[in-house]
C-alpha positions as CSV (number, residue, x, y, z in Angstrom):
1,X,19.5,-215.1,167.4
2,X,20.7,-217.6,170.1
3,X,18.3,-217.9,173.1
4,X,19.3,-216.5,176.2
5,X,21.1,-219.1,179.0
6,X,18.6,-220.2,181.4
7,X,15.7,-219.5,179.3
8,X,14.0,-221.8,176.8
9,X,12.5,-218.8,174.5
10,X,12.8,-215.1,174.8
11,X,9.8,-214.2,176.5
12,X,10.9,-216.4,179.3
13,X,10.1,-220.3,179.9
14,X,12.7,-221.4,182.4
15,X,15.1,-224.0,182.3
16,X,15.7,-225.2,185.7
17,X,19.3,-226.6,185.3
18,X,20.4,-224.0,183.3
19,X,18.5,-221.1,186.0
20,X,20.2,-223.5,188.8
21,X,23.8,-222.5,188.2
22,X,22.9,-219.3,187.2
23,X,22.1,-218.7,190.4
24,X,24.6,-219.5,192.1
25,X,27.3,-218.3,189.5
26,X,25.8,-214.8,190.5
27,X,26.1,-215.7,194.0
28,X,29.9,-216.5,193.8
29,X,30.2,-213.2,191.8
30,X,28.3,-210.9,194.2
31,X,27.6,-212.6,197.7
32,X,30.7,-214.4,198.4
33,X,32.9,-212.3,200.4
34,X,35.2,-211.4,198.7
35,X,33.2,-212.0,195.5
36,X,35.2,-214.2,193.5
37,X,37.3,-213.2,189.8
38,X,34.9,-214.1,187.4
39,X,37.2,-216.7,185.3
40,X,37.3,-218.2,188.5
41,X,33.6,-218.9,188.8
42,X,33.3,-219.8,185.3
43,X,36.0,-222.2,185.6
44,X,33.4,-223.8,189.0
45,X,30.4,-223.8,186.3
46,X,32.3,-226.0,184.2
47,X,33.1,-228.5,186.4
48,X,29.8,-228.7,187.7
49,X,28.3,-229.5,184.3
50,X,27.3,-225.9,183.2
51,X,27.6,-225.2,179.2
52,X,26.5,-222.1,177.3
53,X,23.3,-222.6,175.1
54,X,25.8,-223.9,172.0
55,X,26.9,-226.7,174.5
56,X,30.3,-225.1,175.1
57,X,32.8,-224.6,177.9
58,X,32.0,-221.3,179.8
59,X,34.8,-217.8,180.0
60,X,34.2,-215.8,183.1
61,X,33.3,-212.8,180.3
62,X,31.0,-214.6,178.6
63,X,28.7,-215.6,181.9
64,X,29.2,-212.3,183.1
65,X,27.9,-210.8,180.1
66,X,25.1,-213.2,179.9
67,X,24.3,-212.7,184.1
68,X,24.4,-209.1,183.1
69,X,21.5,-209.5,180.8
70,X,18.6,-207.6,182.5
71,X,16.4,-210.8,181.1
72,X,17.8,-212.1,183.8
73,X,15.2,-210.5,186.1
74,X,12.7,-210.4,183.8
75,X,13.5,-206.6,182.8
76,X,13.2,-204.8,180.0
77,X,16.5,-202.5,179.1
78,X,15.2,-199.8,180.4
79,X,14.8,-201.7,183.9
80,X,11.5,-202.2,183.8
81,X,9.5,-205.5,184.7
82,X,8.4,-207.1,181.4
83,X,4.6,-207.6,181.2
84,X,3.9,-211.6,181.6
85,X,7.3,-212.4,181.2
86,X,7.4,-215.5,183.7
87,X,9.8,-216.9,186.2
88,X,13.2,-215.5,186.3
89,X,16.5,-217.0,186.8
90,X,17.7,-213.8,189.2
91,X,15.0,-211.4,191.1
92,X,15.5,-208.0,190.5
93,X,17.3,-207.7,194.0
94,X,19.5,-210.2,192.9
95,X,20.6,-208.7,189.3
96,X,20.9,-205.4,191.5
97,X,23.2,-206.6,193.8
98,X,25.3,-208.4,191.2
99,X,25.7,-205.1,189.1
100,X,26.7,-203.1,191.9
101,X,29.3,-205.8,192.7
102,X,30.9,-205.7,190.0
103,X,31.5,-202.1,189.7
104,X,32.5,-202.0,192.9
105,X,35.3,-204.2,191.6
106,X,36.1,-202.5,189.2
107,X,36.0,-199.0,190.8
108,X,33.4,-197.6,189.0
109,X,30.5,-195.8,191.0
110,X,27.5,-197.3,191.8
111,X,24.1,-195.5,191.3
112,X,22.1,-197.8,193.6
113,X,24.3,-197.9,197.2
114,X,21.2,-199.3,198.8
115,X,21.0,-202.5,197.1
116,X,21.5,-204.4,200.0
117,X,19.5,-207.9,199.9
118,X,18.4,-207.5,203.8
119,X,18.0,-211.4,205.1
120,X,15.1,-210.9,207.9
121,X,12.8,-208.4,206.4
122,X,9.2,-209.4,205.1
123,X,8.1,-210.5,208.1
124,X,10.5,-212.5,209.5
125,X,12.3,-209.9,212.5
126,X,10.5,-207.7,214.9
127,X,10.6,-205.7,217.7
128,X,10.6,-207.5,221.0
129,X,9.6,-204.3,222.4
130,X,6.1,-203.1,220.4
131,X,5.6,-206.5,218.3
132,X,6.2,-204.7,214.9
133,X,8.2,-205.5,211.8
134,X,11.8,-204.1,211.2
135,X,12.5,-202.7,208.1
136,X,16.1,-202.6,206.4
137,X,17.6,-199.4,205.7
138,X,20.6,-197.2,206.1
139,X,21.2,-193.7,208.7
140,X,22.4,-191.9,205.2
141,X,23.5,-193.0,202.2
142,X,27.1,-193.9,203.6
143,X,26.3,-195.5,206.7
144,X,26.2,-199.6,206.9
145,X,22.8,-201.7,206.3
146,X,20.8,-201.9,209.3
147,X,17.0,-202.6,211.0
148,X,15.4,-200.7,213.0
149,X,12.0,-200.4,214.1
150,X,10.3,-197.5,212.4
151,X,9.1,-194.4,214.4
152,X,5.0,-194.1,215.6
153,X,2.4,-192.3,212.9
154,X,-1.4,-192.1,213.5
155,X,-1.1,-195.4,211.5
156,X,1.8,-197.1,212.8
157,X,1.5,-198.8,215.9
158,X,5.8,-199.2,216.1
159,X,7.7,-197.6,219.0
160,X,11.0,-196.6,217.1
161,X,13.2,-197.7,220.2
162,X,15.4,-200.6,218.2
163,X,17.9,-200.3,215.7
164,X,21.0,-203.2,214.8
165,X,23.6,-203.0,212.5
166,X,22.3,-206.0,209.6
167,X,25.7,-207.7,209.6
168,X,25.5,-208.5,213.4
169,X,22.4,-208.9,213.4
170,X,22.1,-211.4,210.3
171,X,25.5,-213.1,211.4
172,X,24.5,-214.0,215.1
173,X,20.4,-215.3,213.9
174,X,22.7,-217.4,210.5
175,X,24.8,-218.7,213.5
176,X,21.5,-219.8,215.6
177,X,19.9,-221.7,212.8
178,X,23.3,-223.3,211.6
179,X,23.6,-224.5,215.2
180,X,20.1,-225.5,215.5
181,X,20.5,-228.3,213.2
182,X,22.7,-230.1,215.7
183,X,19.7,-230.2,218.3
184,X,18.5,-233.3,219.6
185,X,15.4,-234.0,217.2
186,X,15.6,-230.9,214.6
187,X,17.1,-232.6,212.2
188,X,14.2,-235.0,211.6
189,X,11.8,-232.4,212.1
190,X,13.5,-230.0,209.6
191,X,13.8,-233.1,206.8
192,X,10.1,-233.7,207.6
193,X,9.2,-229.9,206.8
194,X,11.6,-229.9,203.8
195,X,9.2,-233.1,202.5
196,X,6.4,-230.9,203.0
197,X,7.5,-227.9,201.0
198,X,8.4,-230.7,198.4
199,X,5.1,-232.3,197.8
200,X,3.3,-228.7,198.2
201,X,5.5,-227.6,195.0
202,X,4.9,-230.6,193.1
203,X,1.1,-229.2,193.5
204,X,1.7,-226.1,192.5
205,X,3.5,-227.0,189.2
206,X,0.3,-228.9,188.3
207,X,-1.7,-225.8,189.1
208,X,1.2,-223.8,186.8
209,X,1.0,-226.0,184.0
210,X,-2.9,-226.3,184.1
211,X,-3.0,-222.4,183.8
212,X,-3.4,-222.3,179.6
213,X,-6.9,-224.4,180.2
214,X,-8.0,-222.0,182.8
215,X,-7.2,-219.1,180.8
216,X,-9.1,-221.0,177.5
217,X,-11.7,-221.6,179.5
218,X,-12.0,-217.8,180.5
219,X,-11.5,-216.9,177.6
220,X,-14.2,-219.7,175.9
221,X,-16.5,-217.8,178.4
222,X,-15.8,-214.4,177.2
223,X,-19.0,-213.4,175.0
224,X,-21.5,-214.5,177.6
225,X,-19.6,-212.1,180.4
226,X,-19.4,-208.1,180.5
227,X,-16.3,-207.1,179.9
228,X,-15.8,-205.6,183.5
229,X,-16.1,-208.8,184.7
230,X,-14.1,-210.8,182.0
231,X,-11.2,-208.4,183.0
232,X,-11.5,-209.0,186.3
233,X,-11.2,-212.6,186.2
234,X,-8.4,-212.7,184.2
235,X,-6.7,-209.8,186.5
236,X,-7.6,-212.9,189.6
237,X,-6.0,-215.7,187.2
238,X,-3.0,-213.8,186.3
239,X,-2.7,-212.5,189.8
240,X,-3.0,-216.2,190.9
241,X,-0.3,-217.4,188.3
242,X,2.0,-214.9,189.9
243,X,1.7,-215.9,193.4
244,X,1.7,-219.7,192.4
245,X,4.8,-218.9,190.7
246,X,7.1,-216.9,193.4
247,X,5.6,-219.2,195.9
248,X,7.3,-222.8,194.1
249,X,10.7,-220.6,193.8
250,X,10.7,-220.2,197.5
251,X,9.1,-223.6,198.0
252,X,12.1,-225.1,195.4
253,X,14.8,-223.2,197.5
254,X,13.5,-224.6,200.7
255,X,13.8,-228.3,199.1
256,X,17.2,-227.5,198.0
257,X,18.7,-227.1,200.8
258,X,21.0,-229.6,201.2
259,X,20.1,-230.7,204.9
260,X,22.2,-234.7,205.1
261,X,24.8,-233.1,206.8
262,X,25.7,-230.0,208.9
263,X,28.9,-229.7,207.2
264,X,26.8,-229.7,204.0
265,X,24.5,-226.8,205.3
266,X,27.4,-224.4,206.6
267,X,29.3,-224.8,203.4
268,X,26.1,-224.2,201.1
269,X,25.5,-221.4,203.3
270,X,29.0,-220.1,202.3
271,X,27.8,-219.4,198.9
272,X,24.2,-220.2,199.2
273,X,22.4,-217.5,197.3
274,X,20.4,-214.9,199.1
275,X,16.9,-215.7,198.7
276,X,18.2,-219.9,199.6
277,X,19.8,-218.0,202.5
278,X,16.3,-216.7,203.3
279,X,14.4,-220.0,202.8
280,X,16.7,-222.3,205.1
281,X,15.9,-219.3,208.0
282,X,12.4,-219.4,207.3
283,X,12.1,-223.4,207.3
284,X,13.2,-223.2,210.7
285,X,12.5,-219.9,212.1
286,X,8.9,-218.3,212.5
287,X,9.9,-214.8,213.9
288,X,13.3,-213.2,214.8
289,X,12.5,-210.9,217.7
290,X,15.2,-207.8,218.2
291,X,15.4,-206.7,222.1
292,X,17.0,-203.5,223.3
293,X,20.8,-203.3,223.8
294,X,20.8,-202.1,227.1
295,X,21.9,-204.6,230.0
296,X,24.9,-205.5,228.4
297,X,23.2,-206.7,225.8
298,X,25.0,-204.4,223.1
299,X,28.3,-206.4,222.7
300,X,26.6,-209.7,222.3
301,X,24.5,-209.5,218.8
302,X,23.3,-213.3,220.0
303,X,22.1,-211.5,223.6
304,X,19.9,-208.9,221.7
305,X,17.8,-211.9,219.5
306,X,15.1,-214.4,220.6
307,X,13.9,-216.8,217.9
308,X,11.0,-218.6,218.1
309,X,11.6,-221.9,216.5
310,X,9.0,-223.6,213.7
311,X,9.6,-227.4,215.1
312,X,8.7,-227.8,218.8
313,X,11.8,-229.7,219.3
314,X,14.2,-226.5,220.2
């Protein structure tokens, strides 16, 4: 059987330039508004240098059926995260949205309407007025993607008061950063960060690819440990290999952007898949805080934001 695009063997091993216009192939097919015909985007792989495992020119049927491969994600057929499987070429948000693109296209219903990739989530937006964290998430099940501060518990210290519609709100804070560039010194100081993210990922891939001795050496030290304990340090090592592992995709989508040019960045960002979306925003931004829309503030998505910029330059 012929391995799967993007992967070097079935249980994963990545291939980076294979994963790379993978990417944003499912982008193009799922992002871009509107997505673009899938012949179309296969036709941009081939230029670009993209072949199919046999070395062959791609057909926008073929990539879709390979994109469509819940390997993609690192899922089983059943949806399911596979055990150990490694890095993936699409997260599981990613493959999500793509799918339900698709059928959207092609009229069919979609079981998951709220697969919306929300941009400023995880930390990155909060409430101006109580200091906590929106969260993404729709009125009802037909209403448009929004954030809103969620409503007070005994646990939650949030107030409730703010809600914005996600496309206003992601459009005017994409518009901020774009612009930002352009500011007297942030350009250096972004280039400078970028370097930083590089040389912290070319770490981290020695600590990924020194992860078999650690786990020989646990495992060398396995008769002279109870077995509570032996599980529990592999649980850590694993658990480490994870986080070392989502943490050089973001650090490799930082690097990537392509930051020589503005025009550069506003025509990546065009197509730019999500999660690169998310790393240019969070190489320059440390918090989007969401105010109120009262004192005329509603009309004016940029009037209802205040971003606190990660170089002291702004």
């Amino acid at each position: 059987m012929a391995r799967l695009c993007g992967y070097a063997n079935g249980g994963g091993g990545l291939i980076p330039a294979e994963a790379q216009f993978l990417r944003r192939a499912a982008s193009r097919l799922s992002v871009v508004d509107p997505p673009e015909a899938q012949n179309a985007v296969a036709e941009w792989v081939n230029r670009e240098g993209g072949r199919t495992v046999r070395g062959g020119l791609w057909r926008g049927e073929t990539l879709m059926k390979t994109l469509a491969n819940p390997r993609m994600a690192g899922l089983d057929s059943d949806g399911r995260p596979i055990e150990d499987f490694g890095e993936t070429v699409l997260t599981p948000e990613e493959y999500r949205a793509l799918l339900a693109a698709r059928s959207e296209i092609r009229g069919e219903p979609t079981e998951r309407r709220d697969a919306y990739d929300y941009l400023l989530t995880k930390g990155l937006s909060d409430c101006d007025a109580c200091g906590y964290d929106l969260s993404g998430g729709r009125v009802h099940s037909e209403a448009a993607p929004g954030y809103r501060c969620l409503p007070p518990t005994e646990h939650r210290a949030s107030c409730g008061k703010i809600r914005m519609d996600a496309a206003r709100l992601e459009g005017a804070v994409a518009e901020e950063v774009l612009a930002d560039i352009l500011r007297p010194g942030q350009h250096d100081a972004l280039l400078r960060l970028q370097q930083d993210a590089r040389d912290e990922a070319q770490r981290l891939r020695a600590h990924i690819e020194s992860s078999d001795d650690r786990f020989a050496a646990l495992k060398a030290m396995r008769q002279q440990m109870l077995l509570s304990a032996y599980k529990a340090a592999e649980k850590a090592t694993k658990d480490d290999l994870t986080a070392a592992r989502t943490r050089l995709r973001f650090l490799e989508q930082m690097a990537g952007v392509p930051l020589s040019d503005v025009h550069d960045v506003v025509s990546w960002w065009n197509s730019a898949p999500r999660a690169s979306q998310r790393a240019l925003i969070m190489l320059s931004v440390t918090k989007v805080h969401v105010v109120a829309s009262g004192g005329g503030r509603g009309h004016d998505p940029h009037g209802r934001i205040r971003i606190d910029w990660r170089t002291s330059a702004a």
